[in-house]
N, C-alpha and C positions, 0 to 999 in steps of 0.2 A: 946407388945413392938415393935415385927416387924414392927405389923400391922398400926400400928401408924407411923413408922418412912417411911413405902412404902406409905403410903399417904401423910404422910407432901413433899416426895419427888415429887411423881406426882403432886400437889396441886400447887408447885413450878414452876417446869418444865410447867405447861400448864396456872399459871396463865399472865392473858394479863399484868397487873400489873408488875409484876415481867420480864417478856421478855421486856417491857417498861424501866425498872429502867437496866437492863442489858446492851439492846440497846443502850441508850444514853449515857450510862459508855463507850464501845467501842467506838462508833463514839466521845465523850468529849477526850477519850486517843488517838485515835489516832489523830487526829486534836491539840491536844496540842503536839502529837510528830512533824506533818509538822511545826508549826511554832517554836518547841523548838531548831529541827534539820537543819532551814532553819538559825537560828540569832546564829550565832557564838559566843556571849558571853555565851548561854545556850547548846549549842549543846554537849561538853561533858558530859556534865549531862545526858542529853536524851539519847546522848548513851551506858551509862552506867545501861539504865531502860531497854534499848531492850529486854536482855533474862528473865526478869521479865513480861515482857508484852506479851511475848508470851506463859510461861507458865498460866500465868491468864488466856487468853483466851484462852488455851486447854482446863484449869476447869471450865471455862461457858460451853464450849462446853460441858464438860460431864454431866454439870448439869444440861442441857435443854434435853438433850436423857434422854427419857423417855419411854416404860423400858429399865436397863440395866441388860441385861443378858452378858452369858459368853462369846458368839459370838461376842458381841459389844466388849468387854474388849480384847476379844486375837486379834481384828480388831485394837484395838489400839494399840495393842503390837506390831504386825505384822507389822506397820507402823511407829512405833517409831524404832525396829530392823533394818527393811529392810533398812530403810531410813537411818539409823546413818553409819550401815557397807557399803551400798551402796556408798558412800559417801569418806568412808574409804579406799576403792578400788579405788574407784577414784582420790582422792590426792595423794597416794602412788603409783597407777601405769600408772595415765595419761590417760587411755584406754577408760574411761566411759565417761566423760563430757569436757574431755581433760585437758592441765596443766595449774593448777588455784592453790590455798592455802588460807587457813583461815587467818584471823587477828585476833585481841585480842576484836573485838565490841561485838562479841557473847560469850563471857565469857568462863566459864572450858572449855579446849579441852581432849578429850584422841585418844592416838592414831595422833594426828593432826586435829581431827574434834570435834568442840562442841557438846557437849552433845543436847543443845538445838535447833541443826537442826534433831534428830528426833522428837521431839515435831512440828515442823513446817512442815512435810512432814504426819503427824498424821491431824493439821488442814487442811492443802488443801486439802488433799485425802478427806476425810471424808466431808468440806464444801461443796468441788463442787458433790461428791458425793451425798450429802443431796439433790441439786440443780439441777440435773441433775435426781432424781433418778423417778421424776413421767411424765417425756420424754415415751411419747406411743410408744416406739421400743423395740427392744431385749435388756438385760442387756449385750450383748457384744457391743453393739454399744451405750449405754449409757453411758458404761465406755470408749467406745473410745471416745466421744462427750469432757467426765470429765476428760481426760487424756488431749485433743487440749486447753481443755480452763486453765489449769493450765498451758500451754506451753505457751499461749498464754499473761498469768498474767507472766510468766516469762520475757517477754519480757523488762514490766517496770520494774521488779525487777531487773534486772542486771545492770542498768548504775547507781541506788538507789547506791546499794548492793557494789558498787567497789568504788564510790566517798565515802562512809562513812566506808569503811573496814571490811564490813562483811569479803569480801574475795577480791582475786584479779587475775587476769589472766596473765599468762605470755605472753610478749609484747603488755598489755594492750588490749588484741585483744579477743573478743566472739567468740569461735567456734562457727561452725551451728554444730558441734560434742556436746557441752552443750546442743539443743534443743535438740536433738534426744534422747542424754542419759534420759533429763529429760519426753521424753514423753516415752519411753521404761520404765524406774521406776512406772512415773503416770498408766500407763495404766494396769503392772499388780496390782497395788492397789485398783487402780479402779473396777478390777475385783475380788479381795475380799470382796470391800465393798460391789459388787452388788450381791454374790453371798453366803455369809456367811448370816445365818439367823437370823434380829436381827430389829429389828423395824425403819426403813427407815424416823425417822422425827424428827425435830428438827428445830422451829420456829428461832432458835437466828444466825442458821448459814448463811442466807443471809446477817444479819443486818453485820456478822463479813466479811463476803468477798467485801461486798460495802465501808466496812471502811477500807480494806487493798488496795482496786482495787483505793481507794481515795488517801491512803494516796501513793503511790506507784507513781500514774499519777502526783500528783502535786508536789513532790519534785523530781520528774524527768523530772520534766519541769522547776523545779529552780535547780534544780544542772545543 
């Protein structure tokens, strides 16, 4: 019965088929969120799917890692905790990304922070991770390389992120204190990922960071 059900898993995970039907479900979702989120008679709706959308595509993500061992699973844990308290610290005492506050787009909060921003701090560690990790340097400067370019994805995400009320900043104003926070979190995750021993591939996580790096640039070129 294992032995059957670890094959049907890898048979999954590595078939072309299968990351094909995956692919074009992410790129079809998210491309139905820019035009859902851009046309105001539908935009509530869409945002009402966000924290669905992004817990589905944690579970492709797990379900293209192929094998999952125990490394991999406390790699995600580790990034859903860090990520959520990190987070928590930071609305509550201003210090880490500066003073900003949740809205009601990303659904349950505890604490003052959604649940489903450790699921999100789970995929970008882990995507640019994946994308970063066959970079011919040291794994401390591949995680520094996988730390710059989520700051760097940060960039569109925040003007997205404040017109649709993920969250919002006080005096409407970006610290460059949010980059820093954000590339001090990325970077020691980063260094989990590269350093926790767990099999480094996973075909689906480019297709997922080209459809987030998509849909992030072109509604932040219409909002």
């Amino acid at each position: 019965m294992n032995r059957s059900f670890t094959s049907a898993s890898q048979s999954v995970s590595h078939s072309s088929i299968a990351i094909s039907y995956a692919a074009g479900f992410l790129l079809l979702t998210h491309t139905a969120g820019i035009i859902g989120l851009a046309w105001p008679l539908t935009r509530p709706y869409f945002l009402l799917a966000t924290p669905a959308n992004l817990l589905i595509s944690a579970v492709l993500l797990v379900i293209f890692q192929f094998p999952r061992n125990f490394s991999f699973y406390l790699f995600a844990i580790i990034c859903f905790i860090v990520g959520f308290l990190i987070e928590v610290i930071g609305v509550q005492t201003k210090v880490i990304f500066g003073s900003y506050q949740y809205g009601s787009t990303l659904g349950y909060k505890l604490w003052d922070v959604p649940l489903v921003i450790g699921i999100n701090w789970f995929i970008l560690s882990y995507s640019f991770g994946i994308l970063c990790h066959k970079i011919p340097l040291p794994g401390v400067l591949r995680g520094l390389i996988g730390a710059l370019l989520m700051v760097a994805l940060d960039f569109f995400i925040e003007p997205v992120a404040v017109f649709f009320d993920f969250w919002t900043w006080e005096n409407e104003n970006i610290p460059t204190q949010n980059y820093w926070g954000w590339f001090g979190v990325a970077f020691v995750l980063q260094l989990f990922f590269v350093y926790l021993p767990f099999a480094k591939k996973n075909p689906l996580a480019p297709y997922l960071l080209f459809a987030q790096v998509l849909f992030f640039v072109i509604l932040g070129s219409i909002v």
